[in-house]
N, C-alpha and C positions, 0 to 999 in steps of 0.2 A: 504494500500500500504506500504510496507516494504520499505523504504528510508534508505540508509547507506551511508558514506560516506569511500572514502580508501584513504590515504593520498599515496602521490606520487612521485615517484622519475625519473630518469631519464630515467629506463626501459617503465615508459608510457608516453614520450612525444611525442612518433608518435599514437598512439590511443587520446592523448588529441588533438594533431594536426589536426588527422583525424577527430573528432567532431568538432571541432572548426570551422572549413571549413566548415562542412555542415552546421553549424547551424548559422554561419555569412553569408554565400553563398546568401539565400536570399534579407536581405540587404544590401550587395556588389550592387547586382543589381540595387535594387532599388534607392540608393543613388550615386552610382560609386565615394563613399571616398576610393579610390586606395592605399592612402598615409598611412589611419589609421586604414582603418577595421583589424580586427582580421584575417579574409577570406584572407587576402594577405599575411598576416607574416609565415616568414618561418619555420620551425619546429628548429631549431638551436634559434629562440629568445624563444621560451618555454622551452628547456635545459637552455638557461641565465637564465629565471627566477626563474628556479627549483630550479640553481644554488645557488641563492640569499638567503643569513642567514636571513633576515626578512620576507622572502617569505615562508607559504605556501600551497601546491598545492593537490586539493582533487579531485578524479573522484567521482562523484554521481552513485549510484547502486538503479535500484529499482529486488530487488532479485538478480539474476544474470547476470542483463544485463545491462553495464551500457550506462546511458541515459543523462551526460555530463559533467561540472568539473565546480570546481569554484577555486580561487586565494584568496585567504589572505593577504593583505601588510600591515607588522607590521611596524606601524610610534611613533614618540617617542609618550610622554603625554600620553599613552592610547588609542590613534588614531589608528584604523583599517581600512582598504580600501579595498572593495571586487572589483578587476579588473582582469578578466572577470569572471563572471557569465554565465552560455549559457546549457541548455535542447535542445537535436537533438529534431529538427522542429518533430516528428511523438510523441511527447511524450510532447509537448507544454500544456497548457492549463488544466491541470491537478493537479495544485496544487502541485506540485513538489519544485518549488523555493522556497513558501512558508515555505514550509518542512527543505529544507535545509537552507534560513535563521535560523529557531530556532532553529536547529541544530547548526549553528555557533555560534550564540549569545549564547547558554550557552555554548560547548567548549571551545570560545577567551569570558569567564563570565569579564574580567579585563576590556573589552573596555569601553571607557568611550564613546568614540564618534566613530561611520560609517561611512563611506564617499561609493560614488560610485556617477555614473557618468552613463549617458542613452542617448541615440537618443526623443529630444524633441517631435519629430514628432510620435514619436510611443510612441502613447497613452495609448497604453495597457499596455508595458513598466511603465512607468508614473502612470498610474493611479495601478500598483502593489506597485511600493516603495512605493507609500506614504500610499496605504491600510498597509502595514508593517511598519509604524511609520517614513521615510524618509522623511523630509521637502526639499523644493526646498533652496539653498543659496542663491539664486539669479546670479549667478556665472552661465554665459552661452557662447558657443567658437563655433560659427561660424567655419563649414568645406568647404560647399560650395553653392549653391545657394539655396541648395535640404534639406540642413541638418545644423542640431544646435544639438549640444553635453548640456545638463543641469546637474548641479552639486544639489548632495540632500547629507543630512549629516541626520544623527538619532543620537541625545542625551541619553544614556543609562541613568537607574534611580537608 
């Protein structure tokens, strides 16, 4: 599978938009966090982030079609934070994030530490970071009866 990533600017934040939705869509439903999912935010908070000089923003290609985007948040120390990660639901399950983690970790090669952040309840979620070397912090946020946000960080070597 040919995996590339295209960094992005303000021209694709209604295509990042429009994946974003479908591929949080699911879990909107399933948890109805209204306030936080990605599924609800408007295509103008993806332009802010575009915006942002520590931010940035890639679509995922597998050939020529792309299949979803990830975020980059450059923090000082050498701290990196991937917020949001997200494969449209028909292209799940394939080994794709996988892909483009190691893709980023040599790209942003400086980081010293990962951070990101998952739906507790989604196990699969879960039990991917930490197959990729992501530990839990212990650091967990309560959204609502349904759902628990867990914080994992990865120590680069």
């Amino acid at each position: 599978m040919d995996i590339s990533l295209m960094r992005c600017g303000i021209n694709e934040a209604s295509i990042i938009h429009e994946m974003q939705v479908k591929a949080f869509l699911p879990l909107l439903d399933k948890y109805q966090d209204y306030e936080t999912s990605p599924a609800s935010e408007p295509v103008e908070r993806i332009v802010d982030r575009i915006n942002q000089v520590f931010t940035d923003y890639y679509l995922i290609k597998i050939s020529d079609i792309f299949v979803g985007a990830i975020r980059i948040v450059k923090r000082e120390y050498h701290k990196y934070r991937v917020s949001p990660v997200f494969i449209l639901p028909e292209y799940q399950g394939k080994g794709i994030t996988q892909k483009v983690f190691s893709i980023i970790e040599d790209k942003y090669n400086e980081a010293r530490i990962w951070e990101l952040d998952t739906i507790l309840q989604e196990e699969g979620n879960c039990y991917l970071y930490e197959k990729l070397g992501y530990q839990k912090t212990g650091e967990v946020k309560q959204i609502n009866d349904k759902m628990t946000i867990v914080f994992y960080e990865k120590i680069m070597k």
